[in-house]
VEXDREN-2710 file (C-alpha; in Angstrom, 1 decimal):
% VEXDREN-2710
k/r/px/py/pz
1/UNK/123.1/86.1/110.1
2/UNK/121.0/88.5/111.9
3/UNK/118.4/87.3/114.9
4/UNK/115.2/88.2/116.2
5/UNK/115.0/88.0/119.8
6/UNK/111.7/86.9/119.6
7/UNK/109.5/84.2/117.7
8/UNK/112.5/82.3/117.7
9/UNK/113.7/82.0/121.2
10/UNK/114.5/78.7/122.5
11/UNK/116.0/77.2/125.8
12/UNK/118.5/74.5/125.8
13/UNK/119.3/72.6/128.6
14/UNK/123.1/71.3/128.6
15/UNK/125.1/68.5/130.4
16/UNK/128.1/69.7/131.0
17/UNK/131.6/68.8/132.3
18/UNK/132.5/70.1/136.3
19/UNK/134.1/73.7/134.5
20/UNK/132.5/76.8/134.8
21/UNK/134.6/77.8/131.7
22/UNK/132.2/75.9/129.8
23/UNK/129.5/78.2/130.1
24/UNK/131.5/81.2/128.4
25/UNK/132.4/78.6/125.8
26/UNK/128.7/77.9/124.9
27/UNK/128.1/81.8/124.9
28/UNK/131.1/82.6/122.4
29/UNK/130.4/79.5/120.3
30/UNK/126.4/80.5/119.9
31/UNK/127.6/84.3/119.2
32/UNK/129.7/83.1/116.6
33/UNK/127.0/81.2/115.1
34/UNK/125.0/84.0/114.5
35/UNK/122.6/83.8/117.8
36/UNK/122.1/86.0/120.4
37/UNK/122.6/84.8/124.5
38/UNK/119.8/86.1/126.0
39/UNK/120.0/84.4/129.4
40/UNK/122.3/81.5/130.9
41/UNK/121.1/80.2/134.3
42/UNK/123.1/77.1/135.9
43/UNK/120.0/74.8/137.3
44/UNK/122.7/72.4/139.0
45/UNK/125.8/72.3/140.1
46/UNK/127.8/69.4/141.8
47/UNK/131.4/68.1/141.5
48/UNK/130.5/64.8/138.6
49/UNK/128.4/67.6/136.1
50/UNK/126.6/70.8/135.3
51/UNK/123.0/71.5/134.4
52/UNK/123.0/74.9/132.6
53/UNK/119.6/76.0/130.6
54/UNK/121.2/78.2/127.7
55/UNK/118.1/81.1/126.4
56/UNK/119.4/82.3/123.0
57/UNK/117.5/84.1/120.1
58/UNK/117.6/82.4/115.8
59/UNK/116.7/84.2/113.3
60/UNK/114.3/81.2/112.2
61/UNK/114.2/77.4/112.8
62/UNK/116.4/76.5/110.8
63/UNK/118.8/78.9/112.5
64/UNK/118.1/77.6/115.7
65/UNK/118.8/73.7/114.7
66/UNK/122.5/75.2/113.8
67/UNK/122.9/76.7/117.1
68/UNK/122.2/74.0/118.5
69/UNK/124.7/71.4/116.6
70/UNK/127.1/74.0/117.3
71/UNK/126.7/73.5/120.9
72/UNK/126.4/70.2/121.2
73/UNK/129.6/70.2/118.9
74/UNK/131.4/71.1/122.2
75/UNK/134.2/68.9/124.1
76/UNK/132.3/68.0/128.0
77/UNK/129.0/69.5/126.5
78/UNK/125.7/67.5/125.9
79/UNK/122.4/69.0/124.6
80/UNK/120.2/66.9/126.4
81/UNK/117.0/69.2/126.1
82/UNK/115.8/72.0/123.7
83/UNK/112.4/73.9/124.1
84/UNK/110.6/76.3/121.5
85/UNK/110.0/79.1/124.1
86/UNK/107.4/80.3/121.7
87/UNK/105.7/76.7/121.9
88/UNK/106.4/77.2/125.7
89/UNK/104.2/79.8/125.7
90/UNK/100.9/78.6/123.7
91/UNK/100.9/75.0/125.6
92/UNK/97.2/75.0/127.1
93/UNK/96.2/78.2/125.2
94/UNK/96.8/82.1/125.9
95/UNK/93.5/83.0/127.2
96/UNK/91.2/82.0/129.9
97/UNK/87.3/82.8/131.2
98/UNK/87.5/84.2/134.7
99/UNK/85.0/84.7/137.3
100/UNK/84.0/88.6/137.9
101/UNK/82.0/87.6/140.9
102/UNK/82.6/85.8/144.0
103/UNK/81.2/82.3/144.2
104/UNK/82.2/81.4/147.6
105/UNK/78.9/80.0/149.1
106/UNK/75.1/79.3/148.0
107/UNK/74.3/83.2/148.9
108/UNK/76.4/84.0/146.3
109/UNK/75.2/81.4/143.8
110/UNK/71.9/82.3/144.2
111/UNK/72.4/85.7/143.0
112/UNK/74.9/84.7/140.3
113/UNK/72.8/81.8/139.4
114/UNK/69.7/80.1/140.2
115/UNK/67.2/81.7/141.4
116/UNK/68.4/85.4/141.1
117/UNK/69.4/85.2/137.8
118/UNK/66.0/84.4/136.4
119/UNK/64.9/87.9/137.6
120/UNK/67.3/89.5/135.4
121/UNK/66.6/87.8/132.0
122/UNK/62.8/88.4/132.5
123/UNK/63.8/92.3/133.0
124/UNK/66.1/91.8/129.8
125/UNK/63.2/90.2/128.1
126/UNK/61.2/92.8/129.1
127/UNK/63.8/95.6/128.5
128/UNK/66.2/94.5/125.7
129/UNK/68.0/97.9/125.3
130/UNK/69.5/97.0/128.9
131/UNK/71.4/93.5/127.7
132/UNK/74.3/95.6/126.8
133/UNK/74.6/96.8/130.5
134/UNK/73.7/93.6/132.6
135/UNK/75.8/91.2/130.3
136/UNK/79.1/90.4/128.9
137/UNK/77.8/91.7/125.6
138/UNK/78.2/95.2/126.9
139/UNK/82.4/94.7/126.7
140/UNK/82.3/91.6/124.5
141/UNK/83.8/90.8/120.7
142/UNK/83.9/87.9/118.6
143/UNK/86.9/87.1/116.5
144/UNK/85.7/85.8/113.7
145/UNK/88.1/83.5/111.0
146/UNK/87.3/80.9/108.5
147/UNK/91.3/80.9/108.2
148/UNK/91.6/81.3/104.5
149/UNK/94.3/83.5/104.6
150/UNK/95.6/83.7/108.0
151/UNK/98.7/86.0/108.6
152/UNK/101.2/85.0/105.8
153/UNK/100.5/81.7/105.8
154/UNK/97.3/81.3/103.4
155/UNK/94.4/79.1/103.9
156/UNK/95.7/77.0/106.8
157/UNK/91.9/76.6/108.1
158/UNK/89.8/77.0/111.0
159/UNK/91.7/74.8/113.9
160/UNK/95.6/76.1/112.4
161/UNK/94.0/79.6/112.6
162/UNK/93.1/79.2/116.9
163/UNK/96.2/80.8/117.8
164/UNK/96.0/83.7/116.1
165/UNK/92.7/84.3/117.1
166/UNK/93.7/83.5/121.0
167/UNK/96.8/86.0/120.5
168/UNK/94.7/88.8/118.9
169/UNK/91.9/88.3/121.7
170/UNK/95.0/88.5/124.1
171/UNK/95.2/92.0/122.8
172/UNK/92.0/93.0/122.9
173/UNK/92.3/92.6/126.4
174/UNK/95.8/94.1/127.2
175/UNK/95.2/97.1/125.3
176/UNK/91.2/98.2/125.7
177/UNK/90.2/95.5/128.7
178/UNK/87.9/94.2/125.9
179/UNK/86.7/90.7/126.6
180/UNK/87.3/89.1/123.3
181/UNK/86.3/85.6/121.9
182/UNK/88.2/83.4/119.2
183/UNK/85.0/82.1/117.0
184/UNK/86.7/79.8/114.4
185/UNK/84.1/78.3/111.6
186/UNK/84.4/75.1/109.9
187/UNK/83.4/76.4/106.5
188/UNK/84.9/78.9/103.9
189/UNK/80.9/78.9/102.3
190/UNK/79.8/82.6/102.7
191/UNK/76.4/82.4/103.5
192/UNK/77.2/79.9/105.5
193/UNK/79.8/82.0/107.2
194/UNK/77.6/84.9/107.0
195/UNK/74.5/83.0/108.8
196/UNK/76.7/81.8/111.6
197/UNK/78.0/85.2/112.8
198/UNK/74.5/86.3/112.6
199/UNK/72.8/83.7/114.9
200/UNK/75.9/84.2/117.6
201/UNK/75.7/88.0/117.6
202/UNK/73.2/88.3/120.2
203/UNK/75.9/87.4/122.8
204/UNK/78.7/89.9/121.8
205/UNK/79.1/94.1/121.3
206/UNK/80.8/94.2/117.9
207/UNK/82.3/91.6/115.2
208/UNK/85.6/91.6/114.5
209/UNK/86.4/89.8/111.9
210/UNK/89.4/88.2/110.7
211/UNK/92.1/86.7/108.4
212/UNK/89.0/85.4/105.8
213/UNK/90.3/85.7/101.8
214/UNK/89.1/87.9/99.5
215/UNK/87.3/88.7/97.8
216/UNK/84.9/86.4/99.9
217/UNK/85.4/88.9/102.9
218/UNK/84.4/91.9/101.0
219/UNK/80.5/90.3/100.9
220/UNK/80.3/89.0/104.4
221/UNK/81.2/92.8/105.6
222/UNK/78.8/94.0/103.4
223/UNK/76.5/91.5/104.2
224/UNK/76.8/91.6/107.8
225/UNK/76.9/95.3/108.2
226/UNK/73.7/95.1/106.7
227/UNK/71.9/92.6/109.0
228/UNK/73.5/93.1/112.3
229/UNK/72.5/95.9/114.7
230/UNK/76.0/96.3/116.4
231/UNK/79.3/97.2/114.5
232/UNK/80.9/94.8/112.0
233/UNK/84.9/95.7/111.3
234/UNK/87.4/93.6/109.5
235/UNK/90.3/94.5/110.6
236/UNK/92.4/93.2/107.9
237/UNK/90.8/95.6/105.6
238/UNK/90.4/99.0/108.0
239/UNK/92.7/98.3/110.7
240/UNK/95.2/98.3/108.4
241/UNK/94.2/101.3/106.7
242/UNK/93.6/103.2/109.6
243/UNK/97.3/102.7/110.9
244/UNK/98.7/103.4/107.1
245/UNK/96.5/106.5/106.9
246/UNK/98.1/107.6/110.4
247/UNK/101.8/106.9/109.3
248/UNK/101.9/108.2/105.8
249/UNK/99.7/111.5/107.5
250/UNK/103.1/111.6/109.7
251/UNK/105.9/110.8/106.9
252/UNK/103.5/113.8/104.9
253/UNK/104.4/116.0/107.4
254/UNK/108.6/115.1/107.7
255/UNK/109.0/115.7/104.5
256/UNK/106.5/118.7/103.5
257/UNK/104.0/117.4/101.5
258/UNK/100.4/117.3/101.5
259/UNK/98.3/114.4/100.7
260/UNK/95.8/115.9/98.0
261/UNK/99.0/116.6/96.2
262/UNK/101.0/113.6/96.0
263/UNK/100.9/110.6/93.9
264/UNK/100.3/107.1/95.7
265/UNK/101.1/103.9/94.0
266/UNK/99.6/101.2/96.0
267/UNK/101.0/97.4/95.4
268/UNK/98.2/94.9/96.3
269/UNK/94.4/95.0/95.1
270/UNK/93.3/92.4/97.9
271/UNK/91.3/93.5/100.9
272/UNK/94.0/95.5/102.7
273/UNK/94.9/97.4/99.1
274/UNK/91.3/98.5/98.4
275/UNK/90.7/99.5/102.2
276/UNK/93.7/102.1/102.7
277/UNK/92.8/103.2/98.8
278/UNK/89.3/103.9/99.9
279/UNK/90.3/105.7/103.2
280/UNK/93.1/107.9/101.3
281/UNK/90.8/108.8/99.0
282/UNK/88.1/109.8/101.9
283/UNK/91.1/111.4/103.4
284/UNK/91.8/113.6/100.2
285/UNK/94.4/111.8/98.1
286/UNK/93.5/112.8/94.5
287/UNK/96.0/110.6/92.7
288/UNK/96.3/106.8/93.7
289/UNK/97.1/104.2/91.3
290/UNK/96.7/100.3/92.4
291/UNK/99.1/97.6/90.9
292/UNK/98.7/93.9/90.8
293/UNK/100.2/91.4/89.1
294/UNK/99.1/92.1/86.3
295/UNK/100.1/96.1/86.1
296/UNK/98.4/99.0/86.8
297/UNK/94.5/98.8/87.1
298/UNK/93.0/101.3/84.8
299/UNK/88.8/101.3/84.5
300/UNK/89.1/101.4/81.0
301/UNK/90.7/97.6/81.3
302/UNK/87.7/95.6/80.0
303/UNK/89.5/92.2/81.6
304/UNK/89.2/93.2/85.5
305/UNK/87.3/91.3/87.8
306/UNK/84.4/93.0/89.7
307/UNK/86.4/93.7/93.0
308/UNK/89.4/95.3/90.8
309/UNK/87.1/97.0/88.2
310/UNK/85.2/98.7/91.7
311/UNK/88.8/100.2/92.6
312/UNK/89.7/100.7/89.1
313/UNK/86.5/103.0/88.8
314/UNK/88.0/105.8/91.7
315/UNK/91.4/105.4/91.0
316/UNK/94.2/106.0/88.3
317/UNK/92.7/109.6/87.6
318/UNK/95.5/109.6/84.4
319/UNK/95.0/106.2/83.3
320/UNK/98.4/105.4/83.4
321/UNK/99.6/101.5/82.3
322/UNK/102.7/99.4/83.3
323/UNK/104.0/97.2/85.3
324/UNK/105.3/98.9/89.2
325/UNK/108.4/100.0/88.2
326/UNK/107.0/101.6/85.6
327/UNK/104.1/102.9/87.4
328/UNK/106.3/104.6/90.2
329/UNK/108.4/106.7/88.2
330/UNK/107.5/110.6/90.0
331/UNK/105.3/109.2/92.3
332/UNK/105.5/110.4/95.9
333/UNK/104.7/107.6/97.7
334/UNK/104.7/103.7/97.4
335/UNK/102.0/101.1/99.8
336/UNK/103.1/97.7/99.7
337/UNK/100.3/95.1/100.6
338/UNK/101.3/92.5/98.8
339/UNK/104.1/90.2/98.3
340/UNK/107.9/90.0/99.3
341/UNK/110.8/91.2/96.9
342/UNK/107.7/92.9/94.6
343/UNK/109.7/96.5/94.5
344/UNK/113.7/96.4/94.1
345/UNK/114.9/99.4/96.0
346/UNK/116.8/100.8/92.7
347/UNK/113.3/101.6/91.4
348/UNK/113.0/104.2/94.6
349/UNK/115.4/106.2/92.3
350/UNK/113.0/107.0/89.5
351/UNK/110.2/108.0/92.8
352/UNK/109.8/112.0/93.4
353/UNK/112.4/113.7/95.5
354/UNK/111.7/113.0/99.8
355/UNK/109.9/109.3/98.7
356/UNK/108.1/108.1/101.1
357/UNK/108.1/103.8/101.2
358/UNK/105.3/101.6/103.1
359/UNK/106.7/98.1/102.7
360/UNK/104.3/95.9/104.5
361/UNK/103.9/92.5/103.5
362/UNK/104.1/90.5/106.1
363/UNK/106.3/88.4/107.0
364/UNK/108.9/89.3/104.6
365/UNK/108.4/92.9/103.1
366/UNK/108.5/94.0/99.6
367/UNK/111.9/95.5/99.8
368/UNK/114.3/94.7/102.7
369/UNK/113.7/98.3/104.6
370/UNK/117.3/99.1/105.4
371/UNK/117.8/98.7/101.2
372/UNK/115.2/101.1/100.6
373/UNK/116.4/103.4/103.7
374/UNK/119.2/104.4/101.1
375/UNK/116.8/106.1/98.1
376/UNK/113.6/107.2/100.3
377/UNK/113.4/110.1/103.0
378/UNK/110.9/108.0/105.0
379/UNK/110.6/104.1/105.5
380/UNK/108.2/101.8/107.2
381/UNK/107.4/98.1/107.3
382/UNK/105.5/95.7/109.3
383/UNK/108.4/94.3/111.0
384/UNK/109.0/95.0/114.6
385/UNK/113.3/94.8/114.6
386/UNK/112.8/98.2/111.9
387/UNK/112.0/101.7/113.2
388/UNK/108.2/102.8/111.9
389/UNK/106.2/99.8/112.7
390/UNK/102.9/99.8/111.0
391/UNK/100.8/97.2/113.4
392/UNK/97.4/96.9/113.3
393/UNK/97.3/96.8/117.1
394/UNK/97.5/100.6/117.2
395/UNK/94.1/100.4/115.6
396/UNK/91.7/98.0/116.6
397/UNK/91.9/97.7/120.5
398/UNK/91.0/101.4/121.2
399/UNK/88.5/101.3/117.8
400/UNK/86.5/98.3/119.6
401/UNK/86.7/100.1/122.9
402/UNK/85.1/103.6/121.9
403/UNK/82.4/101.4/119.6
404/UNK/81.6/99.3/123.0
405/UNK/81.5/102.6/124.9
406/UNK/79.0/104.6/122.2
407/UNK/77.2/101.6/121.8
408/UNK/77.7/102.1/118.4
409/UNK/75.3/100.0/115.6
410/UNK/78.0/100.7/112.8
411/UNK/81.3/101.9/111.5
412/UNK/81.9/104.7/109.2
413/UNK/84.5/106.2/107.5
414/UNK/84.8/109.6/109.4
415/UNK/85.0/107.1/112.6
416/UNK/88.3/105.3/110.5
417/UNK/89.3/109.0/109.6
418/UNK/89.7/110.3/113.3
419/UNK/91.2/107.2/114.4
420/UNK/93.9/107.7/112.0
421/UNK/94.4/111.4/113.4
422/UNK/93.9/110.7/116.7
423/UNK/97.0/108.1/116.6
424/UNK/99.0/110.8/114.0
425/UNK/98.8/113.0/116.5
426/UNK/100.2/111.3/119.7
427/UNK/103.2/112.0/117.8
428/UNK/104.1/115.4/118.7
429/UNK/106.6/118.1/116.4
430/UNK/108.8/117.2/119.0
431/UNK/109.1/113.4/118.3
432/UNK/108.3/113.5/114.9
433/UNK/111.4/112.6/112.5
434/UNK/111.7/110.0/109.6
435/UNK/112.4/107.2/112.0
436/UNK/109.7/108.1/114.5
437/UNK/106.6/108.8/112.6
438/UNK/104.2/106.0/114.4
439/UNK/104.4/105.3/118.2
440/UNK/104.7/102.5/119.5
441/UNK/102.1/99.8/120.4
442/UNK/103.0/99.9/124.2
443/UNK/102.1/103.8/123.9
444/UNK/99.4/104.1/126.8
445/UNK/97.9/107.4/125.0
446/UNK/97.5/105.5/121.6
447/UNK/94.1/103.4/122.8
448/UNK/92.2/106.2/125.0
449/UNK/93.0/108.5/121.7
450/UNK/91.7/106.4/119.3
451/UNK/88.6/105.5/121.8
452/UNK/88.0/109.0/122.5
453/UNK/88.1/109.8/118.4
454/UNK/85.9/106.9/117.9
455/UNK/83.4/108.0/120.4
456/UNK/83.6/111.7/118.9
457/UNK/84.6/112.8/122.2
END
């Protein structure tokens, strides 16, 4: 049973009889249960008992409940305590409003405050163009969610949706120092939706927003872009695309292909599907078929809604029909956005010699990655325990920073375009190889490059 040393990480706290023996007992006996010992610290000690807190790694909760009837299984040994370390870590929230200034007597609050401050919003009022600089809007973004479809999870709502939004402004500020706000709306209406962002815009430097179903989020983008005079990105849709453009540019290059010249099957119409379709066809893909459940959209297909007839209309150049395994047979490469076990890895077969495979639903892929490592040249997934991450985090923090920096009004597709280059290219010939074709999120170049390519530096 494999483990993630991760999400589910939890922290037992054992009675235990007078013998330090126990504790190698505990560790061999969780090992054998599939977990991994990650850290085993004896909190007391005395001749009647021991107090040992046990740190071990499940591959998921249920995982963890037999670790822990394992344990407590053991002759002289008592689970008297066990704590979700990932629980641990959201009690009270992840993120926090700070002071930038000192407050430490009325000098001070006079100029932060009453009466100084009124002499800076009459110079605003006076001079609008400067709110950016003598405000938090200036390095502000609001995190928008209506939590209709949050992460894998589906429509969850607004409140269940809060930590996500906390852990993505988290990142904001880890990655760019962006000052990031979780706005969570009680309605999945979208004009309501779209009027709310629009009266809370005047406090913030760009809209980011999130984890809201389609097609609903296709019009509030569109909608928003439209009304607001500072950048409007949904990162679902082009974050996502942006980091897939970047990877597959990479996997192109392993295995000595060029884009305008291979075939694309893309699984997944939704928001994330028509996004990377849209930038790979602004990137120079020429032949990019789309899948659904349904089979292969085709714009001569009467039946298809608007959103699929739109993608319909600049894709499937040959018109081709069929369900994906069908579909895939000679093509190049294969995007999965959409739902786990959708492509068995057999079918990677009947691909094009050197396949390239993008499995990225999330949380459980379309085809387990280490299964398709055996038919393609080049894998990837969204899962961080495989090489080839494709994480969305590469994209947005140092997109948001460069937007902030320009002052940018808007996003555009050359913008999305040199992102994708700029965070292909921190990958060197060196480095480059079919399990390193996307650096890692802790890269320090990865944000100032995609700032810098954002800002058109």
């Amino acid at each position: 049973m494999a483990a993630t040393p991760s999400s589910y990480s939890i922290t037992m706290r054992l009675h235990t009889a007078p013998d330090h023996g126990v504790v190698g007992a505990v560790a061999t006996t969780i090992t054998q249960a599939g977990g991994i010992v990650t850290a085993i610290d004896v909190a007391e000690s005395s001749h009647e008992r021991l107090v040992v807190d046990v740190t071990c790694s499940a591959s998921d909760a249920a995982h963890a409940k037999v670790l822990e009837a394992a344990v407590d299984a053991l002759d002289g040994v008592e689970v008297h305590r066990v704590s979700d370390r990932t629980f641990l870590m959201h009690i009270g929230g992840k993120i926090e409003v700070t002071s930038k200034v000192p407050l430490r007597n009325r000098d001070d609050l006079s100029m932060a405050y009453t009466p100084g401050v009124g002499r800076v919003s009459m110079a605003l009022a006076e001079h609008p163009e400067d709110i950016p600089r003598l405000t938090v809007k200036g390095n502000s973004v609001a995190v928008v969610t209506d939590g209709s479809a949050v992460l894998g999870l589906g429509n969850i709502g607004p409140g269940a949706a809060l930590p996500v939004m906390e852990g993505k402004a988290a990142l904001f500020k880890r990655f760019a120092d962006i000052d990031a706000w979780p706005i969570c709306l009680a309605s999945q209406d979208t004009d309501e939706i779209v009027k709310a962002v629009e009266m809370i815009a005047p406090g913030f430097g760009g809209i980011n927003l999130e984890d809201i179903a389609a097609p609903r989020c296709f019009e509030i983008e569109r909608r928003l872009r439209q009304s607001l005079d500072i950048p409007v990105f949904h990162d679902d849709q082009h974050g996502t695309a942006i980091v897939v453009l970047a990877a597959l540019t990479n996997a192109l290059r392993v295995v000595r292909k060029e884009l305008p010249s291979v075939r694309v099957v893309v699984s997944g119409g939704g928001a994330a599907g028509t996004a990377i379709v849209t930038l790979l066809i602004a990137a120079g893909a020429t032949d990019v078929v789309v899948v659904d459940r349904a089979g292969a959209l085709a714009a001569d297909d009467d039946s298809l809604a608007p959103a699929h007839r739109q993608l319909a209309a600049v894709t499937n150049p040959r018109r081709v029909r069929g369900d994906l395994h069908t579909v895939l047979h000679g093509a190049d490469v294969f995007i999965g956005v959409s739902a786990p076990g959708a492509l068995k890895a057999e079918w990677i077969r009947d691909m094009a010699p050197d396949a390239v495979v993008f499995a990225l639903a999330n949380p459980d892929p379309e085809v387990d990655p280490a299964e398709a490592d055996k038919y393609a040249a080049v894998v990837a997934s969204g899962r961080s325990d495989y090489p080839n991450q494709i994480n969305n985090v590469l994209a947005f923090p140092g997109v948001f920073r460069g937007l902030l920096d320009a002052r940018a009004h808007e996003v555009t597709i050359d913008m999305l375009l040199r992102a994708a280059d700029a965070i292909a290219h921190v990958v060197d010939d060196d480095e480059l190889n079919p399990n390193f074709i996307i650096p890692t999120v802790f890269h320090p170049d990865v944000p100032k490059a995609v700032a810098a390519a954002i800002r058109g530096d």
